[in-house]
N, C-alpha and C positions, 0 to 999 in steps of 0.2 A: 266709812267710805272716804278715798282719796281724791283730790280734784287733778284732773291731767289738762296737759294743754295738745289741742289736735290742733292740727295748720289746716286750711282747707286752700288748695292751690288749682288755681285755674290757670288755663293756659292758652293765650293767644298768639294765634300766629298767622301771619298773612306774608304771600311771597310777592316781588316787585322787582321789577324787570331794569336792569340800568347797564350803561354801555359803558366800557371800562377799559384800563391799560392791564391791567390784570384782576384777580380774587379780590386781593386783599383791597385795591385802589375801589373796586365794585362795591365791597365792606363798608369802608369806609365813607363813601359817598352817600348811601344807605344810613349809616349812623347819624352823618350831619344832617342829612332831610329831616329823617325822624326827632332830633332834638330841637330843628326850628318847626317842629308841628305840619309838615309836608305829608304825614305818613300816621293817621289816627286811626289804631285799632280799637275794634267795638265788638258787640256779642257776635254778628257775623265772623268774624275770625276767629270765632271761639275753636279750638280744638283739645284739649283735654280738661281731667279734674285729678285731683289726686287726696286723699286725705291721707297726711302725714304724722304720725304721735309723735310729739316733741320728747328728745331725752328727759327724764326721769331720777329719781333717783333707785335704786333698787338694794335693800339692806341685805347684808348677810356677816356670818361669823366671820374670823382675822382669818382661823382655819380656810374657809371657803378661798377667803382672797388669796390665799397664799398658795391653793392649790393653784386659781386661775394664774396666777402672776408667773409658776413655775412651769406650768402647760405652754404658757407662753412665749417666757424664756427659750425653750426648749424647739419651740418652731421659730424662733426668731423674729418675735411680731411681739415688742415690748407694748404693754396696756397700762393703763393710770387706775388708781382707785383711791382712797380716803378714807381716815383711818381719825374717828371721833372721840377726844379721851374724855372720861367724864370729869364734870364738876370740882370732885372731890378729890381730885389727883395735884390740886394747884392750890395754893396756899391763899389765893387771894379769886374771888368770883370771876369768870371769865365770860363773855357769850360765844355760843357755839362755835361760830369763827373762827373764833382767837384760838378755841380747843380742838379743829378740824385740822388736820393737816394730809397734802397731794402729795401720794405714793406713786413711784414709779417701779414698774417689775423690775426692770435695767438696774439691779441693787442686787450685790454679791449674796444676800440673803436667799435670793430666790434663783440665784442660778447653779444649775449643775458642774461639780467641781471647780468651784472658785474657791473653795478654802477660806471663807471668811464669810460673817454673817452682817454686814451693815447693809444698814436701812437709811437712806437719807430721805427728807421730806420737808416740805415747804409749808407753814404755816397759811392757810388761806388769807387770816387777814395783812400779810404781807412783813409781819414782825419775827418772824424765825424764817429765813431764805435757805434752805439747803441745811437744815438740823439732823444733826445723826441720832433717831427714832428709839436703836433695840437697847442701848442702856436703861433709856428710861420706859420702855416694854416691857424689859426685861428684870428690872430693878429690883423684886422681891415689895415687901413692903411699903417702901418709900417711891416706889416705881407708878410711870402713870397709869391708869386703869383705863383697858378701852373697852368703852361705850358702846358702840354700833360702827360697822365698817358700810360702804357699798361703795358701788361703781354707777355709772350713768348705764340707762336701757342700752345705748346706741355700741356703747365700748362694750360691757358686756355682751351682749348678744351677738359681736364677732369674736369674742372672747372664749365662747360658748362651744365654736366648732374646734379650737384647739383642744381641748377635755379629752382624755382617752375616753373612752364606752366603756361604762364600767360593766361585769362579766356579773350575770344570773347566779351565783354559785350552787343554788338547788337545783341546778337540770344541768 
């Protein structure tokens, strides 16, 4: 079992009547009441709830990412994802941080007819700013191994409607 975080968001609101030079001057008169305490909403003004799931992480293959990145691309709606090299790809013990690093699709790698394959990516804990990725991906041997890739729920799952529909091929 995984533990998520849910927001539970209530929402108050009460309306109040004030005489003004315009909107905005109405607004604002409005604001300063309310922060000298002129203006206490309580469960009477209660009008909505909402229960919200907080982004997540959500794991999947390089493959996976890379189709999402290029789907992406391709509608012109650049998405982030993160790309974990394991352990054993580094000479010296790292913690996952230091071996995490933020992909952006916007990288000639994943766009169609750019003629070149770079990957640049930002080390999370802020020690590699803008490192070029597919050398050491791509390295053979001595090259980094990755780990496990994902994307947050939120970015994924608009991520999601750019995907062609993949086609039944038995009917």
């Amino acid at each position: 079992m995984k533990e998520y975080e849910v927001n539970i968001v209530e929402t108050l609101k009460k309306t109040v009547t004030v005489e003004a030079e315009s909107p905005e001057d109405a607004k604002y008169q409005v604001q300063k009441a309310w922060g000298k305490g002129e203006y206490i909403l309580d469960a009477d003004d209660f009008s909505g709830l909402e229960f919200e799931l907080s982004p997540y992480q959500v794991d999947m293959s390089y493959r996976e990412m890379t189709d999402i990145f290029r789907a992406a691309e391709r509608a012109n709606q650049s998405v982030n994802g993160f790309i974990v090299f394991t352990a054993d790809s580094f000479e010296k013990p790292y913690e996952e941080i230091s071996r995490t690093y933020g992909v952006s699709s916007n990288n000639k790698a994943f766009q169609d007819g750019m003629g070149g394959y770079s990957i640049y990516g930002s080390c999370l804990d802020g020690t590699d700013p803008c490192l070029r990725l597919e050398g050491y991906i791509r390295g053979g041997n001595d090259g980094w191994k990755i780990e496990r890739c994902y994307m947050m729920s939120d970015t994924l799952e608009k991520a999601k409607a750019l995907l062609p529909e993949k086609k039944d091929k038995g009917r």
